[in-house]
N, CA, C and O atoms as a GROMACS GRO file, in nm:
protein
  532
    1UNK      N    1   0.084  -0.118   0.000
    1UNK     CA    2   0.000   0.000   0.000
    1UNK      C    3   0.088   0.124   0.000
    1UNK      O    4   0.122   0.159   0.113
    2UNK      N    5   0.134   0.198  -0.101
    2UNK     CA    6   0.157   0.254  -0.134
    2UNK      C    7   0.133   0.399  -0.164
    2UNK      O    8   0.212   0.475  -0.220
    3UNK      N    9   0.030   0.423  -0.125
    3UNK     CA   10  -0.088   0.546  -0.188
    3UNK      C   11  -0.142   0.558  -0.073
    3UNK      O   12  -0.172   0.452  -0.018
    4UNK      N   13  -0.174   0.697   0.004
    4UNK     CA   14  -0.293   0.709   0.126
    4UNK      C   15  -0.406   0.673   0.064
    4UNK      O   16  -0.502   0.631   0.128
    5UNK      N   17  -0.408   0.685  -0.059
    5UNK     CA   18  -0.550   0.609  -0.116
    5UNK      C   19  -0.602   0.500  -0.062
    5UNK      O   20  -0.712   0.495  -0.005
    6UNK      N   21  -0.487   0.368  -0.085
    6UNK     CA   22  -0.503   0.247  -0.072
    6UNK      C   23  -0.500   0.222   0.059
    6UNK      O   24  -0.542   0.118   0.108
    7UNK      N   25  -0.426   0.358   0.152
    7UNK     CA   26  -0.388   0.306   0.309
    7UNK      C   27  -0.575   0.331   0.384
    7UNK      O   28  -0.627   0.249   0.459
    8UNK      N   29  -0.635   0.448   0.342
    8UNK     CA   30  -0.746   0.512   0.380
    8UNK      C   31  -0.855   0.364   0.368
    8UNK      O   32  -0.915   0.303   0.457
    9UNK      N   33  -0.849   0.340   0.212
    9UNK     CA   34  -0.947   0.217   0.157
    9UNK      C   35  -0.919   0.064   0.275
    9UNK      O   36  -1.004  -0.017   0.311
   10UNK      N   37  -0.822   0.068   0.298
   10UNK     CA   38  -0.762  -0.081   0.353
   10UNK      C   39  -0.793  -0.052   0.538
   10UNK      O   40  -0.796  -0.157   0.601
   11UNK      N   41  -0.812   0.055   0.608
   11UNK     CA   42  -0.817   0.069   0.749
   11UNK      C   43  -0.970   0.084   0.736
   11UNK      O   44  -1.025  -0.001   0.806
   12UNK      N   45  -1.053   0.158   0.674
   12UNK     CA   46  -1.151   0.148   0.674
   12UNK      C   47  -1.259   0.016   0.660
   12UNK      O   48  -1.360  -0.010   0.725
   13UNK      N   49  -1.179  -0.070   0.523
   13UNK     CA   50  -1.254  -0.188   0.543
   13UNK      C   51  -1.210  -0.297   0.632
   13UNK      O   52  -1.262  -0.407   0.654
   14UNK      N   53  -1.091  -0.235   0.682
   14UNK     CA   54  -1.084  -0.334   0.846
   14UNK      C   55  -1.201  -0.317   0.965
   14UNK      O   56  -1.252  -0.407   1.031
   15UNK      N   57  -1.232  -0.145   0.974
   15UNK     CA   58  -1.273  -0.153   1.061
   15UNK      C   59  -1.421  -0.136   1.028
   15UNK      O   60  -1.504  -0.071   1.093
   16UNK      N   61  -1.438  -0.201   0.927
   16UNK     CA   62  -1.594  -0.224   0.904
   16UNK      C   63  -1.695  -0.098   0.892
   16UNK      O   64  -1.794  -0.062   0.956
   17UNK      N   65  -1.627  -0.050   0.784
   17UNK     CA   66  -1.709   0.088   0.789
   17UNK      C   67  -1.732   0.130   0.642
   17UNK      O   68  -1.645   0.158   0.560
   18UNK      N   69  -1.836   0.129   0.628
   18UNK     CA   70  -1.879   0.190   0.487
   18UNK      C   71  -1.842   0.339   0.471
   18UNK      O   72  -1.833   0.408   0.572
   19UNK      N   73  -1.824   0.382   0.372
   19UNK     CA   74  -1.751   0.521   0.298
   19UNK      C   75  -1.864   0.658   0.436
   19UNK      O   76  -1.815   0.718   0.532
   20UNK      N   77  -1.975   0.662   0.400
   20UNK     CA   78  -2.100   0.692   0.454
   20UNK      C   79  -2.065   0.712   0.625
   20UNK      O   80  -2.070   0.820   0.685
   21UNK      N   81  -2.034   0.596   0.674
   21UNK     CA   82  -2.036   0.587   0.835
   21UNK      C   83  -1.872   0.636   0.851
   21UNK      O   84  -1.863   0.724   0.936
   22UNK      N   85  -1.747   0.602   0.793
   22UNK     CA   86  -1.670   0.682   0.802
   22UNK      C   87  -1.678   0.849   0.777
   22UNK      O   88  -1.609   0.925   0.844
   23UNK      N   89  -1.754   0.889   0.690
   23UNK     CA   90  -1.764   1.039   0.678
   23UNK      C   91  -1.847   1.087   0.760
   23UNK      O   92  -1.847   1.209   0.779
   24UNK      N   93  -1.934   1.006   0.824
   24UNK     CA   94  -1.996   1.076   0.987
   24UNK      C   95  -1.929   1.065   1.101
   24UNK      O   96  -1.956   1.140   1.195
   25UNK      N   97  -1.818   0.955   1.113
   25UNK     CA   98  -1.757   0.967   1.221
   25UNK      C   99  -1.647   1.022   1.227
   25UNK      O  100  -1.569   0.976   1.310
   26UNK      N  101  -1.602   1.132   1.148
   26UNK     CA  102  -1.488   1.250   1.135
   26UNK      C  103  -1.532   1.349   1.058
   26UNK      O  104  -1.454   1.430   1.008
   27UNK      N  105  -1.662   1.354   1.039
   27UNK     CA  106  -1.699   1.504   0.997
   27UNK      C  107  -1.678   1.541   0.886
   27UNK      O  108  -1.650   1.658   0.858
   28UNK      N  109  -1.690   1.438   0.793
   28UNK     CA  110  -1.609   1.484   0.631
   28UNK      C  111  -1.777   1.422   0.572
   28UNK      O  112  -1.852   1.341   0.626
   29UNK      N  113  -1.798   1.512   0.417
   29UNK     CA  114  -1.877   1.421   0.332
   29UNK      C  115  -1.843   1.260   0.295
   29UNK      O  116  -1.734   1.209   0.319
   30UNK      N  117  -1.947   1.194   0.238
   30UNK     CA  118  -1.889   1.083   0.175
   30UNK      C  119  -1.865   1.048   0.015
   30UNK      O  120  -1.861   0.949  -0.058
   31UNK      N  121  -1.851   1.196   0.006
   31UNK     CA  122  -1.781   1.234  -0.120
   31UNK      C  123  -1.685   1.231  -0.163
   31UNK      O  124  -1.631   1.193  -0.267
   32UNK      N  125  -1.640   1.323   0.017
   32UNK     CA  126  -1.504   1.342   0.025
   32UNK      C  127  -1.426   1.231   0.072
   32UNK      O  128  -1.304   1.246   0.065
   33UNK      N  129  -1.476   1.110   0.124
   33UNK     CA  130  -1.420   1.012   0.164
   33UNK      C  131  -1.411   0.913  -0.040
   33UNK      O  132  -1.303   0.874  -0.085
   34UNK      N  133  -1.486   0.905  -0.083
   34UNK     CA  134  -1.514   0.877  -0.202
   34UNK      C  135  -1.354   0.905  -0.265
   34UNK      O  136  -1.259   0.829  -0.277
   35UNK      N  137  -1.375   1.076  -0.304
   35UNK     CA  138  -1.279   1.123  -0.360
   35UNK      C  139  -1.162   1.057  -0.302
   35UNK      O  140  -1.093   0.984  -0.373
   36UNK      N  141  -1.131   1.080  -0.160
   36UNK     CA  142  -0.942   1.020  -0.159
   36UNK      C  143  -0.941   0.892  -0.171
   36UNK      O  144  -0.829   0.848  -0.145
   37UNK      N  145  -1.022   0.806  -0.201
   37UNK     CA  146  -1.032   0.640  -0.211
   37UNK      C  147  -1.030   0.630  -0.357
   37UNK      O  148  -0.979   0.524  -0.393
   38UNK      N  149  -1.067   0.704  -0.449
   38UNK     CA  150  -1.019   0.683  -0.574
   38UNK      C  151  -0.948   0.738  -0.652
   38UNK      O  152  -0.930   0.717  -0.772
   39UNK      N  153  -0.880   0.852  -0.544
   39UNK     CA  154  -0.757   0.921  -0.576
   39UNK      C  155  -0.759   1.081  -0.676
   39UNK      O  156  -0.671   1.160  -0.710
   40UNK      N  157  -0.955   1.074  -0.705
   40UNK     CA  158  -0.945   1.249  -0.706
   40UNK      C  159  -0.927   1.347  -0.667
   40UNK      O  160  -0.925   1.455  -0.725
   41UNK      N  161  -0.907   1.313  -0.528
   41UNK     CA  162  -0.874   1.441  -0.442
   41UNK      C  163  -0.731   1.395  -0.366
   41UNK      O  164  -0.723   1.332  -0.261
   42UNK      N  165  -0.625   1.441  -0.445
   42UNK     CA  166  -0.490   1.419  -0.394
   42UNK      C  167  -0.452   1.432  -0.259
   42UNK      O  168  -0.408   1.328  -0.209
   43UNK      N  169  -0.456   1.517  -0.197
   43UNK     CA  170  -0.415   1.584  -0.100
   43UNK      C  171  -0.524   1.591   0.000
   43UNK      O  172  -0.622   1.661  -0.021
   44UNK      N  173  -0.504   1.493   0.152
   44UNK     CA  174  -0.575   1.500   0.221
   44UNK      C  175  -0.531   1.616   0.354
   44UNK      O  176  -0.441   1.614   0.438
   45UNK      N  177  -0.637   1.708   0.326
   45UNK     CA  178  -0.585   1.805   0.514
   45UNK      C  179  -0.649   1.739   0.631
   45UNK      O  180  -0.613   1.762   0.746
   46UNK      N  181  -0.764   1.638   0.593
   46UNK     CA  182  -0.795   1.578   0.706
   46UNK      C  183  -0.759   1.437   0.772
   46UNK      O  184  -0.830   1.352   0.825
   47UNK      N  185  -0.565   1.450   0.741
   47UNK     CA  186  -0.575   1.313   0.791
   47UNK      C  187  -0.551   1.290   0.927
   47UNK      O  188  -0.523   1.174   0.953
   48UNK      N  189  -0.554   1.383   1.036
   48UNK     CA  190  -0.584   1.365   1.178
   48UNK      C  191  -0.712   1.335   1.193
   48UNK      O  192  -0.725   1.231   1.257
   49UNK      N  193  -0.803   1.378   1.163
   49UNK     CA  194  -0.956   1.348   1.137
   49UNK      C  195  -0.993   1.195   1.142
   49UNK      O  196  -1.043   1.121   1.227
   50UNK      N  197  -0.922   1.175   0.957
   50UNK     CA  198  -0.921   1.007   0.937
   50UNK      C  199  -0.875   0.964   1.025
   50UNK      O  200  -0.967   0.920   1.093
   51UNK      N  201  -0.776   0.946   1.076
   51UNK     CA  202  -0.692   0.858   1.147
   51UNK      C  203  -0.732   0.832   1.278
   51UNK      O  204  -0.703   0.726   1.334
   52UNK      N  205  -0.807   0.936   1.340
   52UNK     CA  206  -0.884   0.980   1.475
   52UNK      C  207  -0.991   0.870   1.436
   52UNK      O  208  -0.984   0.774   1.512
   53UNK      N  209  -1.072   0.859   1.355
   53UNK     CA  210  -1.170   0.776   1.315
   53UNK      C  211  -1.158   0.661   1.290
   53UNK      O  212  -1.235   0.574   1.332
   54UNK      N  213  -1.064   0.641   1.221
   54UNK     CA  214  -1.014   0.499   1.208
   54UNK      C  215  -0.922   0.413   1.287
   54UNK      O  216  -0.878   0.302   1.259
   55UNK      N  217  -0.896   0.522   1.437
   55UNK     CA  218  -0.780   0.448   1.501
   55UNK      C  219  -0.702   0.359   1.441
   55UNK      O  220  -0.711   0.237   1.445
   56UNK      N  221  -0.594   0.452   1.365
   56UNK     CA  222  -0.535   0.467   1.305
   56UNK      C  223  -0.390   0.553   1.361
   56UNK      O  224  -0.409   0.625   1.458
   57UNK      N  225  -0.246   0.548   1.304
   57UNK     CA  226  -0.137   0.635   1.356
   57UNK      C  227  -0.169   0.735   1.236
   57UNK      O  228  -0.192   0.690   1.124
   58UNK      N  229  -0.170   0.855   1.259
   58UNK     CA  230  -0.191   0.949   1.122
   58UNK      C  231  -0.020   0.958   1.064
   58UNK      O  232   0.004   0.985   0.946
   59UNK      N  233   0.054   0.940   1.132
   59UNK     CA  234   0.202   0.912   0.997
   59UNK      C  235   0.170   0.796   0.924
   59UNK      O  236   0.193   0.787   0.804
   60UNK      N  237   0.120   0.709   0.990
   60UNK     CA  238   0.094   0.590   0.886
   60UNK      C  239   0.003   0.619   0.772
   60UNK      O  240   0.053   0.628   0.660
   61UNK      N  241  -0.102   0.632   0.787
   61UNK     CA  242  -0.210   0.673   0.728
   61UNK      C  243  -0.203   0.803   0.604
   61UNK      O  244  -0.294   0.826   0.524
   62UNK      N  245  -0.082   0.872   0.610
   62UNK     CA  246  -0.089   1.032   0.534
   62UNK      C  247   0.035   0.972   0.491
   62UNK      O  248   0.057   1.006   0.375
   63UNK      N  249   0.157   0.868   0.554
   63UNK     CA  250   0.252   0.876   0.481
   63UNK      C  251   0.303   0.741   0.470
   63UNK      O  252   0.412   0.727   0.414
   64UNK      N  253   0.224   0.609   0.528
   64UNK     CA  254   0.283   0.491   0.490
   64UNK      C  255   0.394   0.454   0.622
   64UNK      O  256   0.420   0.341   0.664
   65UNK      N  257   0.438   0.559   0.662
   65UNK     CA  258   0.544   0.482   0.777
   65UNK      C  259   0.493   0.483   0.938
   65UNK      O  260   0.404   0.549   0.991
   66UNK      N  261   0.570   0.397   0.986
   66UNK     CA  262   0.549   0.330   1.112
   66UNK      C  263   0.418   0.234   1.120
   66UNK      O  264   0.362   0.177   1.028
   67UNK      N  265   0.382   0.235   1.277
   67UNK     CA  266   0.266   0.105   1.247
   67UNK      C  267   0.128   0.165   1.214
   67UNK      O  268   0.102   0.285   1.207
   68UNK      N  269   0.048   0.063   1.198
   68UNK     CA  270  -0.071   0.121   1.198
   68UNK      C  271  -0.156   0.169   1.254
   68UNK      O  272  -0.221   0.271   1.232
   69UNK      N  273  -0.160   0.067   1.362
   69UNK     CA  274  -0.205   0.051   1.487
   69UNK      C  275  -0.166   0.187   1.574
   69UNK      O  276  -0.048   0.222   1.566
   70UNK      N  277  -0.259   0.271   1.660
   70UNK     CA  278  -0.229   0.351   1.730
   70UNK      C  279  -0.231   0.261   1.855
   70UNK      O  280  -0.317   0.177   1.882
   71UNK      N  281  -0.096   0.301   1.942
   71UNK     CA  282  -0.057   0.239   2.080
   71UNK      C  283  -0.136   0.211   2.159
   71UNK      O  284  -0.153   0.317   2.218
   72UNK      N  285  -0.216   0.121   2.215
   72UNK     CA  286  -0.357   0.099   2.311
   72UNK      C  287  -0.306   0.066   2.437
   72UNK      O  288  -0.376   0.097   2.534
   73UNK      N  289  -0.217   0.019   2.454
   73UNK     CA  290  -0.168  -0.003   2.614
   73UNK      C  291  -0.091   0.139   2.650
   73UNK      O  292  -0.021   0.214   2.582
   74UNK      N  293  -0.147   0.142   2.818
   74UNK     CA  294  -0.134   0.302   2.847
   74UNK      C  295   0.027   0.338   2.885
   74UNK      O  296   0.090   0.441   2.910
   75UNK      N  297   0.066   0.150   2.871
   75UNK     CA  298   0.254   0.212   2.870
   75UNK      C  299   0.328   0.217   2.786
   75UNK      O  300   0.448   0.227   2.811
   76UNK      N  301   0.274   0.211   2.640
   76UNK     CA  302   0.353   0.248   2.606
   76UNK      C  303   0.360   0.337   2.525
   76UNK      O  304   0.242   0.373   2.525
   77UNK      N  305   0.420   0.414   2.440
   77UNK     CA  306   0.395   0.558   2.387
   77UNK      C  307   0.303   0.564   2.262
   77UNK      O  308   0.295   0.486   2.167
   78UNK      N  309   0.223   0.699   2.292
   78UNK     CA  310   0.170   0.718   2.188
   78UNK      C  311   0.222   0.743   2.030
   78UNK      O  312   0.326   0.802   2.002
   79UNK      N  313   0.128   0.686   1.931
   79UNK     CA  314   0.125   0.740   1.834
   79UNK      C  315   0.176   0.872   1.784
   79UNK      O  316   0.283   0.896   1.726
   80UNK      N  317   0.073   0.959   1.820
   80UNK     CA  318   0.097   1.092   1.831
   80UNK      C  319   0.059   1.171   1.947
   80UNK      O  320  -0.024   1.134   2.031
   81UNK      N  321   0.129   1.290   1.950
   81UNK     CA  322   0.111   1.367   2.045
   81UNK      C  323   0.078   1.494   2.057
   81UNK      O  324   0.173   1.566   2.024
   82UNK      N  325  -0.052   1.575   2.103
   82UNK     CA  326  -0.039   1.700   2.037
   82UNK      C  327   0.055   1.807   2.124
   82UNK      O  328   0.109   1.800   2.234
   83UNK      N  329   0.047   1.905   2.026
   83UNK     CA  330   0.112   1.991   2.112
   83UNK      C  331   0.070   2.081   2.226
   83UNK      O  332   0.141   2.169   2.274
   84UNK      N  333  -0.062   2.047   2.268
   84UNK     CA  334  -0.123   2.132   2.378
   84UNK      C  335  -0.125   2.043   2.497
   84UNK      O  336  -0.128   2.069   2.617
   85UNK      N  337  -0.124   1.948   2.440
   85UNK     CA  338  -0.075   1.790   2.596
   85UNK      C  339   0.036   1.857   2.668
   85UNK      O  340   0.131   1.925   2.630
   86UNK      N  341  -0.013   1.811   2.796
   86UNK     CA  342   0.118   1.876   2.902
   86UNK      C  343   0.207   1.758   2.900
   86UNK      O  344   0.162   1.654   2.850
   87UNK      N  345   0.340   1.761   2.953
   87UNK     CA  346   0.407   1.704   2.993
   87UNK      C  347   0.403   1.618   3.102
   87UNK      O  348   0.438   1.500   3.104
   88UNK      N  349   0.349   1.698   3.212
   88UNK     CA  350   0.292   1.618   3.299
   88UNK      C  351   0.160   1.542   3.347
   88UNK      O  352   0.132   1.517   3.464
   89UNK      N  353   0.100   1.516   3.257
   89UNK     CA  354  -0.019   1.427   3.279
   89UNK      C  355   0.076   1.285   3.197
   89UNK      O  356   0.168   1.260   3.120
   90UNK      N  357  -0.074   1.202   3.320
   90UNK     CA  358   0.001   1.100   3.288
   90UNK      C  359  -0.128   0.977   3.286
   90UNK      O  360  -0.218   1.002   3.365
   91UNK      N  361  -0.141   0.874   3.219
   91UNK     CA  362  -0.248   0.804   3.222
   91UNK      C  363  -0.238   0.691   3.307
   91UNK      O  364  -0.155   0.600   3.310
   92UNK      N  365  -0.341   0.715   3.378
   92UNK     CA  366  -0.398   0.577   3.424
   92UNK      C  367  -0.354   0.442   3.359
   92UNK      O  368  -0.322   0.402   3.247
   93UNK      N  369  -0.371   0.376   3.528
   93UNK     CA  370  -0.333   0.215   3.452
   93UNK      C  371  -0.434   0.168   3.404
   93UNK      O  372  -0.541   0.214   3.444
   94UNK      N  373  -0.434   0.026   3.268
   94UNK     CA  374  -0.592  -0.016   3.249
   94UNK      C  375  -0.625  -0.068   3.359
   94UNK      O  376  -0.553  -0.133   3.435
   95UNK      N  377  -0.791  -0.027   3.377
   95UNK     CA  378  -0.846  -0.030   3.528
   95UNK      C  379  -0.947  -0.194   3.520
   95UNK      O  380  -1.031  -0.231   3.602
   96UNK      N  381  -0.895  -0.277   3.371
   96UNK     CA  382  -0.938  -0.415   3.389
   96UNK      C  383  -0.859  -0.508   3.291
   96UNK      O  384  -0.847  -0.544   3.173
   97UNK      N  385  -0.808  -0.523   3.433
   97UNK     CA  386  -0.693  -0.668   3.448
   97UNK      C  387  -0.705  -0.776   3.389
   97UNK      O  388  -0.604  -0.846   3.382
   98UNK      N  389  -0.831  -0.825   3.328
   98UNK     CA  390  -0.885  -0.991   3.260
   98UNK      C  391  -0.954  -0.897   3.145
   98UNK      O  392  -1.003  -0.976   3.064
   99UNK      N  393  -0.973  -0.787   3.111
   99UNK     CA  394  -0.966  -0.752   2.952
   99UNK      C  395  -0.859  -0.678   2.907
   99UNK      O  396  -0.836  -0.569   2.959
  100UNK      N  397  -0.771  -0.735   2.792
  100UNK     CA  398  -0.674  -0.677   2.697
  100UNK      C  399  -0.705  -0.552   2.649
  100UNK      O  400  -0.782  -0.547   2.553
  101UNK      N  401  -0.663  -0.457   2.692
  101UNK     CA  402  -0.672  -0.281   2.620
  101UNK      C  403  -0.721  -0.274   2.453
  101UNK      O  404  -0.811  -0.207   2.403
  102UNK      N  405  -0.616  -0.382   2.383
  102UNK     CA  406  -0.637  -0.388   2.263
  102UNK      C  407  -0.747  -0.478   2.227
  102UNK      O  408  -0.797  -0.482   2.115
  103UNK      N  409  -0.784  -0.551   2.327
  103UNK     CA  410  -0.953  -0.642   2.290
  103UNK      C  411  -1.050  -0.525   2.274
  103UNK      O  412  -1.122  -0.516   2.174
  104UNK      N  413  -1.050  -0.426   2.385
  104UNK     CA  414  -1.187  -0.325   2.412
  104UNK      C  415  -1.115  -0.251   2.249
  104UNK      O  416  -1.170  -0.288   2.146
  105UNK      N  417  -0.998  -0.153   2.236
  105UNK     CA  418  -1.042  -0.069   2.142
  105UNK      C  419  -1.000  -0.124   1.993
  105UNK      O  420  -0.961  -0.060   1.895
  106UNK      N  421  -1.021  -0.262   2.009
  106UNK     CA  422  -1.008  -0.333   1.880
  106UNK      C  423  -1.219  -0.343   1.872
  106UNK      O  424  -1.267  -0.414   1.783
  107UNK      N  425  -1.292  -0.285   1.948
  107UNK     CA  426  -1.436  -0.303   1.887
  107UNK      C  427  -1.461  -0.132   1.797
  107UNK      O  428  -1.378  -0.042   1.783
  108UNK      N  429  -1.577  -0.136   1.759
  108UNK     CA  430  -1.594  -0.020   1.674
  108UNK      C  431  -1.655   0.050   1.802
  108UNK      O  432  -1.702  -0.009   1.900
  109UNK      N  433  -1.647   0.178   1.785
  109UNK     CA  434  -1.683   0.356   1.919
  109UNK      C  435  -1.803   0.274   1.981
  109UNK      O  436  -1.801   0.230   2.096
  110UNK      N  437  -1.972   0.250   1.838
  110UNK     CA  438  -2.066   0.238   1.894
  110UNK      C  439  -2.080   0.133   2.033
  110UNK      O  440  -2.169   0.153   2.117
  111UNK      N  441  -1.985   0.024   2.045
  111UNK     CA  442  -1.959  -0.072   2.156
  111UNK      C  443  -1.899  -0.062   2.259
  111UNK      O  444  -1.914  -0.114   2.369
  112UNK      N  445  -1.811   0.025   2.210
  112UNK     CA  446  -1.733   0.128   2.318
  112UNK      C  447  -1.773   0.206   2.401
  112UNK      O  448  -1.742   0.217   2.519
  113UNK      N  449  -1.869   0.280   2.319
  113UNK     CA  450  -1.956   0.360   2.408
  113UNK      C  451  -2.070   0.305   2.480
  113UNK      O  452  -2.133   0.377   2.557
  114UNK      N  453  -2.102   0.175   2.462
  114UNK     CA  454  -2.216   0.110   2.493
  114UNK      C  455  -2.139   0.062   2.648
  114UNK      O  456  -2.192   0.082   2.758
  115UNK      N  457  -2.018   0.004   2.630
  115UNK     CA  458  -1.913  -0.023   2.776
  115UNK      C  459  -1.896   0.048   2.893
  115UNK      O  460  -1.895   0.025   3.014
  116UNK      N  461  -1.878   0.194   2.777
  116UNK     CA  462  -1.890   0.287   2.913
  116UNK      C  463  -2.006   0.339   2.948
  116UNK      O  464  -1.995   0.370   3.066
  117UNK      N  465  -2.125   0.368   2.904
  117UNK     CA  466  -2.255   0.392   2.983
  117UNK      C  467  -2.277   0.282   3.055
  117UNK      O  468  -2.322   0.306   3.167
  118UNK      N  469  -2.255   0.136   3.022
  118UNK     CA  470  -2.311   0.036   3.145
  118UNK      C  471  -2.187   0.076   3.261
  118UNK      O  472  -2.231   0.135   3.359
  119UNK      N  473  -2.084   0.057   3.259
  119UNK     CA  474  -1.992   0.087   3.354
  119UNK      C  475  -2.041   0.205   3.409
  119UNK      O  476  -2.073   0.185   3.526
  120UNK      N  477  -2.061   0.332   3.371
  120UNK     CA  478  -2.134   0.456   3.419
  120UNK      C  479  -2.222   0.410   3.522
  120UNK      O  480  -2.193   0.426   3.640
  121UNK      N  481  -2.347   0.343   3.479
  121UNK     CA  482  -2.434   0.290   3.518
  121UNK      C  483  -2.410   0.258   3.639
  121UNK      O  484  -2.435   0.325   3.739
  122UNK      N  485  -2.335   0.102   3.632
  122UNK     CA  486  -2.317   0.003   3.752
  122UNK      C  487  -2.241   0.078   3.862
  122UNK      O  488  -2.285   0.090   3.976
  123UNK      N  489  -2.116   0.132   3.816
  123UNK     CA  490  -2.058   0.228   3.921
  123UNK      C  491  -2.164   0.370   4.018
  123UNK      O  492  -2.154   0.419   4.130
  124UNK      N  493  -2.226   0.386   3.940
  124UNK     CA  494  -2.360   0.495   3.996
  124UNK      C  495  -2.464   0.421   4.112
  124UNK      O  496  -2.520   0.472   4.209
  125UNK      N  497  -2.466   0.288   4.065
  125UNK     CA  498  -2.598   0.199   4.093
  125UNK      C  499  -2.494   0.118   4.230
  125UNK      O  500  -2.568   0.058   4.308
  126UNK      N  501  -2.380   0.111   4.259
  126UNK     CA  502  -2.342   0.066   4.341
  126UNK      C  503  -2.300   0.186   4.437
  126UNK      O  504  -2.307   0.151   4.555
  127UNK      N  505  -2.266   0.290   4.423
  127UNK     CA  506  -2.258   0.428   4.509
  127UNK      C  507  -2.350   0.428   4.605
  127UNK      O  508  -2.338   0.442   4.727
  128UNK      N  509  -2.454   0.408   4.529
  128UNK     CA  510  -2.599   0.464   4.592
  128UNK      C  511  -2.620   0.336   4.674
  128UNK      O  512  -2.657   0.363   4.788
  129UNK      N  513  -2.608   0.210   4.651
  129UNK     CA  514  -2.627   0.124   4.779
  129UNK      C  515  -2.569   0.104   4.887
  129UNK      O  516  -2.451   0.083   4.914
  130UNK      N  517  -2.674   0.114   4.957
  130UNK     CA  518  -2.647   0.113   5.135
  130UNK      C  519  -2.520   0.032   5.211
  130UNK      O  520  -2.493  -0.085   5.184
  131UNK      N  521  -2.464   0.094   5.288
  131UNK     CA  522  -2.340  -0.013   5.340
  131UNK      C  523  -2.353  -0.123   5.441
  131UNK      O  524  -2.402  -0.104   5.552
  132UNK      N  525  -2.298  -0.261   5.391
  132UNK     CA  526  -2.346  -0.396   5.472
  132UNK      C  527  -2.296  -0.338   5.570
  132UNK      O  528  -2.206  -0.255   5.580
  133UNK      N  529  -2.397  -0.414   5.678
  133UNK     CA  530  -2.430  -0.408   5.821
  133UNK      C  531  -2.395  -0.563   5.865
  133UNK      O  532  -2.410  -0.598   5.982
   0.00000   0.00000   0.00000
């Protein structure tokens, strides 16, 4: 893969996403997703966007190098980094020990997000109960 063309076309149909549902989940038409998949529109400015969407590394993605995969375990370094990130923050350990980091954000957002409202949930729903006696 040679072409962000082919890199854009090939992460997308990994992660199971029609042209359509990728251009809603980074804010682009699916025109414009259209266009850089068949290489009319050369020059992508949104490939933090893509890459954000496709969890994805955006050097990979805009230029072919390094991995693909953006880093999912919280030790070891990110992908990318912006420049308004402090220096000193620092992330949390994964807070579950019998699921793999890369199992949870190897699912697509909508499941993701479905994880964390029940977790929301249960953590809320156990606050509020009374302490054994």
């Amino acid at each position: 893969m040679n072409q962000f063309a082919d890199r854009l076309r090939h992460a997308r149909q990994l992660r199971r996403l029609s042209q359509a549902a990728l251009a809603a989940k980074c804010g682009l038409s699916q025109s414009a997703i259209a266009n850089y998949e068949t290489k009319n529109r050369q020059s992508a400015k949104d490939f933090f966007r893509l890459a954000h969407a496709l969890d994805v590394s955006p050097l990979w993605l805009a230029h072919g190098t390094g991995p693909m995969e953006v880093a999912a375990h919280p030790d070891s370094a990110p992908a990318y980094v912006l420049a308004e990130s402090s220096p000193m923050q620092q992330l949390a350990p994964w807070p579950l020990p019998d699921i793999p980091p890369d199992l949870y954000w190897s699912l697509p957002e909508n499941e993701r997000t479905f994880i964390q409202s029940t977790m929301t949930s249960l953590i809320k729903s156990l606050r509020q109960k009374p302490p054994a006696t």
